[in-house]
N, C-alpha and C positions, 0 to 999 in steps of 0.2 A: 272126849268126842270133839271134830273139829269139822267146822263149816269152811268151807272154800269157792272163792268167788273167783271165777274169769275179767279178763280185762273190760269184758261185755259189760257183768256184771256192777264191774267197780264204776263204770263209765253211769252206769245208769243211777247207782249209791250216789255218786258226783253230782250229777243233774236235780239230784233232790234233793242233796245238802243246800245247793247254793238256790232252789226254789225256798226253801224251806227259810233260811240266812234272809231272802228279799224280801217275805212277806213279813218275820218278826221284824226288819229293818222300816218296811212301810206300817206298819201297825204304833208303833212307838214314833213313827213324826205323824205319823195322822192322828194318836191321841193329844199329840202335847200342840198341835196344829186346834184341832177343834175347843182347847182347854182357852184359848186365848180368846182375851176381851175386845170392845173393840179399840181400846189404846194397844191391841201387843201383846197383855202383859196374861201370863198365865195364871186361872183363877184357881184354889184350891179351897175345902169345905173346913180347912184347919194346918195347925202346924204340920201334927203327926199325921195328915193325910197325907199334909206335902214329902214328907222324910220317906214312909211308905211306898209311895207311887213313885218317886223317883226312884228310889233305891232298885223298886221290883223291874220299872223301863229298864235304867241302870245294865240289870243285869239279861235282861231279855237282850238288848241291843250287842252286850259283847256275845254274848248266844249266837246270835246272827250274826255276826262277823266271823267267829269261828265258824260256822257253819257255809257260808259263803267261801272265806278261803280254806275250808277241807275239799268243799266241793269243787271250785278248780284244780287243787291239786291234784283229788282224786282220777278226773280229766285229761289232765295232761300227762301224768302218769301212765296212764291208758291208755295214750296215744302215742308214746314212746317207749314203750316198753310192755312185754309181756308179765302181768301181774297177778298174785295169788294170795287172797285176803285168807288169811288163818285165822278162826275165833276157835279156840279152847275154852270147851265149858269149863267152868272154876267154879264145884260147890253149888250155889244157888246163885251167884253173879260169873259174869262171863269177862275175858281178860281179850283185849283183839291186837295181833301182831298181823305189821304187812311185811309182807316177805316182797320183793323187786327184783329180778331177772333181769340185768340189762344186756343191751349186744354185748357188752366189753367182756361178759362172760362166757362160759363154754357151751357150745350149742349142742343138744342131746338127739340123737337122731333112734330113735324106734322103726325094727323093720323084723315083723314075724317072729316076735319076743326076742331077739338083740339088740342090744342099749349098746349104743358107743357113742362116746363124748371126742368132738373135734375141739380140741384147744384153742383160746383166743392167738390171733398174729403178734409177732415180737419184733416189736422196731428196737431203735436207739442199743441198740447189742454191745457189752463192754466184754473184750474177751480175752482170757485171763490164760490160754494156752493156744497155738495155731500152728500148723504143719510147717516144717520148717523147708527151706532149699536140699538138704539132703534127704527129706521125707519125701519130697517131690520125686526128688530122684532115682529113691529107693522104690516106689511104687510107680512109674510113670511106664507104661505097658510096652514090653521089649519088642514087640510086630512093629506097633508105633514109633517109638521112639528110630527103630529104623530106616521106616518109610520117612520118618520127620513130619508124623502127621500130627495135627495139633488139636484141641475138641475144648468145648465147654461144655456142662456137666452142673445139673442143678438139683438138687437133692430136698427135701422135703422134712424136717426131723422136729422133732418133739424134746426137749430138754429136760435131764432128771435133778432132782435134786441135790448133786454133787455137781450140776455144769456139765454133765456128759452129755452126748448126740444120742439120740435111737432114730435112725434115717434109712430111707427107702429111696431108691431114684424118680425122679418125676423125669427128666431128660436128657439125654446125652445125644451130643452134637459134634462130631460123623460118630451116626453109631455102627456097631458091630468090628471095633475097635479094645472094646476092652476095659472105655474110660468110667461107666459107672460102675464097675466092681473096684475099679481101682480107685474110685473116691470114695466107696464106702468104707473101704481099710483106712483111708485118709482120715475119715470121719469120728476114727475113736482119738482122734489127734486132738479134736474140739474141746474147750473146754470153756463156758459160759461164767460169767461173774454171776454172783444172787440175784444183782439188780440192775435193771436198764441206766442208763443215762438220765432216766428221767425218774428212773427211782423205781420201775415198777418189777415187782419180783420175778423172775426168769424162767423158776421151776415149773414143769408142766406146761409151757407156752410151747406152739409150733411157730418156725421158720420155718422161710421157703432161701438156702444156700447155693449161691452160684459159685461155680470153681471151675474157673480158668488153667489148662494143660498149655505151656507152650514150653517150645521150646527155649533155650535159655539166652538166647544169641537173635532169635527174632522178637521184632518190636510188636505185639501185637498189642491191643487198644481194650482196656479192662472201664466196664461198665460201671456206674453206680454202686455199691453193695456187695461187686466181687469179688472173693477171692485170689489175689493175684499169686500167679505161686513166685517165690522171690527168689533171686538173685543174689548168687555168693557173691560178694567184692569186698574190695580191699577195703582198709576202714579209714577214714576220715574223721579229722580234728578241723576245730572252729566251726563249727555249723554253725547257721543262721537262722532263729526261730522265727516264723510268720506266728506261732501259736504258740502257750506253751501254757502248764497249769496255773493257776492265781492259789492265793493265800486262800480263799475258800475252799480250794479242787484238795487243799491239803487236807486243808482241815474236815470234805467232807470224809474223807476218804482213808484217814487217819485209823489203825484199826482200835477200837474199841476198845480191844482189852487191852492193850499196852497202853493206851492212854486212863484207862480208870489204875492201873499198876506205877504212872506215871515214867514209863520206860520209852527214850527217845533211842532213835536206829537210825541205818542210812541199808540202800541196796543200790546195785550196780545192774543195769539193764545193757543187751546187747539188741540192735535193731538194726533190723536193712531200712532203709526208706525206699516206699513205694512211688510210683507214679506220680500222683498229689501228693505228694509230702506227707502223707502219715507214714507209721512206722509199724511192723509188725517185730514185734520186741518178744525177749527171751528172758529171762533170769538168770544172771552170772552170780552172784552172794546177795548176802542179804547178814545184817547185825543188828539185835542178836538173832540168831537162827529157831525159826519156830514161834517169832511172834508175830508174823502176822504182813512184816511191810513187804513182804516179797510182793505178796497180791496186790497190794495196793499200791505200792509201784507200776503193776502191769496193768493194774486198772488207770493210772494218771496216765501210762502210753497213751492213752486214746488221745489227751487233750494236746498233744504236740502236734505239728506239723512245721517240717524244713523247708527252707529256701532251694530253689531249683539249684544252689551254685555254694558254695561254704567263703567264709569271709576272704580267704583264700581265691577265691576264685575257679574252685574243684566242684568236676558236677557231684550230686548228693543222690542222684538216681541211681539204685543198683546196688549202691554202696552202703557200708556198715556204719553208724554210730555210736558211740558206748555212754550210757549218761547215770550219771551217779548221783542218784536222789539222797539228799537228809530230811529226816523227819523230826522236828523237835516242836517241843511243847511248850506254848504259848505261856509267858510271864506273868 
């Protein structure tokens, strides 16, 4: 059997903890206040009164302190979150779990007995597969590409637990062109790392994906976040890194089980560089094959970023770079 309390509820639990916390906390200075003489000093009827009455203040006093900090926590809890106190009877004593719902989690919408869960937002996105220039090409809508009309296209999807999309279009811009079916085929291109940039797991989270249609030869001006579709060019040696991974980026990102196997690799990454200097990279090998650093190569892509120009003096925009990561195990 289980008791269930509202945030109401718990708010009100709160207010009585910590009434509850001030008056054991006033009771125990107002006795040991009235025990005093008039030098100060507190009187007692004996030793072991003294041992006694302390000891029992003693524990009344931490009583009230607990009780005073349950009752704000209780509180604030309350006030930032939706909260559901669980007591399970247990036998003839009862056992109490709080259960906490906060925003970061998934919101459950009920309407005339259909439950559906809208997934929390996914920032910091590390992404381990991405439509290539001749993907673009190959799906870039043949009316369109005629007229030389160009669109953005923002799609809305939900991440499975292999990194794959399941997407729906929220907009497309000019429509009646063709360009959100033709980015939904894009869309099986996507492929999500586990983990954000910030660590946080990927599977079941929604994004909201912008994807940019242009043509290949105009300049157009790709926003925060977008997908830019890329440009095949010739490829370029000596790049100049503004950014590039640190000895940590390695080592978080090291796969796991080649390192408990103690097995060091290298892979070879192909990349156009974008606008800002990141890189949307590909996988050209990887040694040995099947353990693991291909991914994590394409996961380090993120942390690069190239100089507008290569040491050379060649611009870097458009164009191809090839960079051959080694992964070896720390002495």
């Amino acid at each position: 059997m289980f008791y269930q309390f509202t945030d109401t509820a718990a708010t009100t639990i709160g207010f009585g903890l910590l009434m509850a916390g001030l008056v054991a906390l006033y009771a125990v200075g107002r006795r040991r206040f009235l025990r005093r003489n008039v030098a100060g000093l507190e009187e007692f009827g004996g030793f072991g009164s003294m041992l006694v009455t302390r000891f029992l203040e003693r524990i009344l006093q931490l009583a009230g302190l607990a009780a005073v900090l349950m009752g704000f926590l209780l509180m604030f809890l309350a006030g930032n979150s939706a909260i559901t106190l669980v007591v399970p009877v247990v036998g003839q004593g009862f056992v109490s779990e709080l259960e906490v719902r906060t925003t970061d989690l998934p919101t459950v919408v009920e309407a005339e007995g259909v439950t559906s869960v809208e997934p929390a937002s996914l920032t910091g996105i590390i992404w381990l597969e991405r439509p290539t220039a001749p993907d673009f090409a190959r799906h870039y809508p043949p009316r369109a590409l005629e007229q030389r009309i160009e669109a953005r296209v923002e799609l809305d999807c939900t991440s499975a637990a292999d990194g794959r999309l399941s997407c729906s279009v929220a907009s497309e811009e000019p429509k009646g062109w063709e360009f959100g079916d033709a980015t939904l085929r894009l869309a099986s291109l996507f492929r999500l790392a586990p983990t954000t940039r910030t660590g946080e797991a990927s599977a079941g989270r929604s994004l909201r994906l912008p994807v940019m249609w242009r043509i290949q030869e105009a300049a157009a001006a790709v926003g925060p976040g977008e997908i830019e579709q890329p440009v095949v060019g010739e490829l370029v040696t000596n790049p100049r890194w503004l950014e590039q991974p640190s000895a940590r980026d390695f080592e978080r990102h090291y796969p796991r089980d080649a390192a408990a196997r103690g097995l060091e690799g290298r892979a070879l990454l192909e990349c156009s560089v974008l606008r800002d200097g990141r890189l949307n990279c590909s996988l050209v090998s990887e040694e040995p094959a099947g353990a693991g650093f291909g991914d994590a190569a394409l996961r380090l892509s993120s942390s690069f970023r190239a100089a507008p120009t290569t040491v050379d003096g060649v611009a870097t925009v458009g164009r191809r770079v090839r960079i051959p990561l080694l992964f070896r195990l720390a002495d």
